[in-house]
N, C-alpha and C positions, 0 to 999 in steps of 0.2 A: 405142382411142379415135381416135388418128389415124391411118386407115388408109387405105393408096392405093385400097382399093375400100371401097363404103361398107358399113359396120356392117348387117346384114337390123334391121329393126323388132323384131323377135321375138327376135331376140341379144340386143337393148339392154334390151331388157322384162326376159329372164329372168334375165339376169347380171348384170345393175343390183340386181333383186330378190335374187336370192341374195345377192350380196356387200353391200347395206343389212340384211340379217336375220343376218349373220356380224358384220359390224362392231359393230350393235347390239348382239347379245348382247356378243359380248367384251368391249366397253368399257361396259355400261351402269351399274355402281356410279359411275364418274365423272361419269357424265349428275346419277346420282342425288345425287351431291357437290354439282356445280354447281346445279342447282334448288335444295337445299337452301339451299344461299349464301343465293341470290339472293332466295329469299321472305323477308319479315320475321323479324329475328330475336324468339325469346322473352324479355322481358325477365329479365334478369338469365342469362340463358344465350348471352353472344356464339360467334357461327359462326368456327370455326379458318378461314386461307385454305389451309390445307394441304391437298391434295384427299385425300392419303395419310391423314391424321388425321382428317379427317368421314367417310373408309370406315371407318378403324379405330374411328373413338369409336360410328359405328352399330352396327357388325357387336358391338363388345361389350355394346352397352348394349339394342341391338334385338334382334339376332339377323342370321343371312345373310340368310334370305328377306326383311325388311326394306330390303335393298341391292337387291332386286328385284323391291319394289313399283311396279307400273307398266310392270316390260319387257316385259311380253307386249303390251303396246298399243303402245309404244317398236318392238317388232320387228317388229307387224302392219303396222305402218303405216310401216315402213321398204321394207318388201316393195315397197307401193304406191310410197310417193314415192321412194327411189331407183332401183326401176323405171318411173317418171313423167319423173324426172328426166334419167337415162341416156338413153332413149325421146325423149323431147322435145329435151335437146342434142343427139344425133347426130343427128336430122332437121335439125334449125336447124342445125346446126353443117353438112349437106349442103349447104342452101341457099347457106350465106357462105364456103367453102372456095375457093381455087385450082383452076379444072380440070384444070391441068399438074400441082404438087405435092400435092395433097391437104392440103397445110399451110393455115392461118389466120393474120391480120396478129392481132397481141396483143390491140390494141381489139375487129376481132370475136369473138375468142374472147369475151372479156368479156361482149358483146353478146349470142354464143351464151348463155350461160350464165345472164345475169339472165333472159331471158326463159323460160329451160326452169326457173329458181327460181319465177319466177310463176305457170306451169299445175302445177308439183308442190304449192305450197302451197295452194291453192285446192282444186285435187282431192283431197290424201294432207293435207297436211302439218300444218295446222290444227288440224280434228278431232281427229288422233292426240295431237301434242302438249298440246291443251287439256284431253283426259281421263289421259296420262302426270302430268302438272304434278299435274292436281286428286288424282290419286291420292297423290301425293308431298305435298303438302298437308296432305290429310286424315290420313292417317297419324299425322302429326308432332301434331294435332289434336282434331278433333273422334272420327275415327275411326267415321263413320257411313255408310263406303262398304264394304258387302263385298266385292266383286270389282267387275273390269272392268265387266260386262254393267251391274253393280247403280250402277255408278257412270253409266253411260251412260243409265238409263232413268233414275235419278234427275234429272239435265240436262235431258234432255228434257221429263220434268214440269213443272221447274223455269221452266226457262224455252225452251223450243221447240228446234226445230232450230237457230238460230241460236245457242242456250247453246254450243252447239260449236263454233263459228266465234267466239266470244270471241279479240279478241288476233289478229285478220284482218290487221288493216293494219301491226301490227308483226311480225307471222310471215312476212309477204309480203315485206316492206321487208326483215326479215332472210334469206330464202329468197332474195331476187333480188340479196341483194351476195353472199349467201355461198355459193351455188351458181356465179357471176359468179367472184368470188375463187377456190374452190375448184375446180370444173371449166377455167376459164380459165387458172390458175395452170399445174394437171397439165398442158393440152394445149400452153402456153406451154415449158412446161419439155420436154416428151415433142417439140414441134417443132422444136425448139433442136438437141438432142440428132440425131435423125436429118437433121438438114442436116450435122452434122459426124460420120455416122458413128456415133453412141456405141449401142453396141446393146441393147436394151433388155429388163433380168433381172428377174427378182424384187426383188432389191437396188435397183436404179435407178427400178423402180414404185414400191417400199415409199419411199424416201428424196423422190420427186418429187410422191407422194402427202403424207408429213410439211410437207414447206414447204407448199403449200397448204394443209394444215390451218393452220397455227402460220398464213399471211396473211390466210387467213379468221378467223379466232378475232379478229384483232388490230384488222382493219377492221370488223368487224360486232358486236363484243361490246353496244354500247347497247341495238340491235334485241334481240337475245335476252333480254339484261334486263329491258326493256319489255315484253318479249312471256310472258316466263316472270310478273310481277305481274298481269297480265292474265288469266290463264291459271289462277289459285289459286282454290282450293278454292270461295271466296264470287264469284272474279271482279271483272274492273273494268273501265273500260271505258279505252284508249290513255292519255287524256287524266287519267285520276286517275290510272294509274299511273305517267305520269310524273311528275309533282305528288308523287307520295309516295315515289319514288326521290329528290326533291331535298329534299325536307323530312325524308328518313328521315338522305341521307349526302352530300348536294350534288352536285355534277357528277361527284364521282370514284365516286358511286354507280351509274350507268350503265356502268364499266367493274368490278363488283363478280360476283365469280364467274370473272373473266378466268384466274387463277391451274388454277382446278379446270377449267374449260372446256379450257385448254390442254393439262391431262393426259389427256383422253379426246381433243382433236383431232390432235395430234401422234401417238398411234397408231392411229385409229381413217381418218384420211385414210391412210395406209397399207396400213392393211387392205383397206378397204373399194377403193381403185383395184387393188391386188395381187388381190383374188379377183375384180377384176370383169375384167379384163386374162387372167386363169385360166380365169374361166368362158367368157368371149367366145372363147378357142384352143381349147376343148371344143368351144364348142359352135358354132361357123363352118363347120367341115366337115360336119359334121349337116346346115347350113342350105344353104350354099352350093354355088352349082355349082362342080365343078372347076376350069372352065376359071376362071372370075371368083379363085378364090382363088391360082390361078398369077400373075395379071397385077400 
């Protein structure tokens, strides 16, 4: 990420992409924990906050495949937006950089980052998440979506191309702190580091990757709340979903799911910086001229 020469476009695209469709799968029962949370409980069946116990109470009482209703659109559309997202920060992040150090003041890093949050949710993020959600939904429900395709052309019926863009303005709002938080955090922590030296391993990406997650999680948890009732099977529009987070659990309802959210971000920001760190050392020499990778 921060690199005395800069990142080629086509690095950031395809190692972004890769390492969002590795993180995804690996951690996606937790994704699937936390939606679970966060949609309306059924009555007389309250939601455990234990993320470890909503895998376990599905996986026995649903089945595995259950645990991985929805991650194929979960991993497609990881593909896109953390290759949107990568892409997009390391340009913006070219623009606002030191020309001597290649390093970032903390603020712009931040700055990087909410804005490459903004063209990833608009383009990828949205979409993907509003048909993951409805599928996680419906499941638990009605059960009248067969697959992905069957669930997308139903939306579309339903209510137009816009049915996918459901939950726009809290996916963006959560895409632009926690892209901000998350990329911001890593490149904070990774610039830190090489001004003193400290060289950077697997170990040092996977750990500098975790605190980002675990400060992303902690600052944006409302937005994804917001964004995930928005996003349910029937749909709603920002403004009733927040209205039925307060009236369902009052203000500590917007941080509801924070517990299960944290067990897929804490190793899933790890992941996902560790393989993209991985793929970017493959695949530089591929792109780069010699001479530029010596300097």
């Amino acid at each position: 990420m921060s690199h005395e020469a800069s990142t080629p476009a086509i690095v950031s695209l395809a190692a972004g992409g890769f390492a969002g469709a590795i993180e995804a799968f690996a951690t996606y029962p937790f994704e699937f924990a936390k939606t679970r949370v966060q949609l309306r409980e059924q009555k007389g069946v309250p939601t455990p906050k234990n993320p470890f116990k909503v895998v376990l109470g599905v996986y026995r009482t649903e089945g595995l495949p259950a645990l991985y209703k929805g991650c194929s659109t979960l991993v497609i559309g990881s593909v896109g937006k953390d290759g949107i997202r990568f892409l997009s920060f390391d340009t913006i992040k070219n623009q606002f950089k030191d020309p001597e150090t290649g390093t970032l003041s903390p603020l712009r890093n931040l700055a990087a980052g909410m804005l490459s949050g903004v063209v990833a949710s608009v383009t990828a993020v949205t979409p993907t998440e509003r048909i993951k959600t409805a599928l996680i939904d419906d499941a638990r429900n009605e059960k009248r979506y067969r697959s992905m395709t069957h669930c997308i052309r139903t939306i579309l019926k339903e209510d137009g191309v816009m049915g996918l863009y459901r939950g726009l303005a809290g996916t963006t709002l959560k895409q632009a702190g926690a892209t901000a938080f998350r990329m911001g955090t890593y490149n904070i922590l990774k610039d830190y580091e090489k001004r003193r030296d400290i060289k950077q391993t697997t170990a040092t990406n996977f750990a500098n990757g975790s605190v980002a997650g675990i400060v992303t999680t902690l600052a944006t948890q409302p937005f994804d709340t917001i964004k995930t009732r928005c996003q349910s099977a029937r749909g709603a529009s920002t403004v009733e979903a927040f209205r039925s987070i307060v009236a369902d659990y009052g203000m500590k309802g917007f941080w509801k799911g924070t517990t299960t959210r944290l067990g897929r971000t804490v190793f899933s920001g790890g992941i996902l910086f560790t393989t993209y760190e991985w793929a970017a050392a493959i695949l530089n020499p591929l792109v780069m001229p010699k001479d530029e990778l010596l300097t």
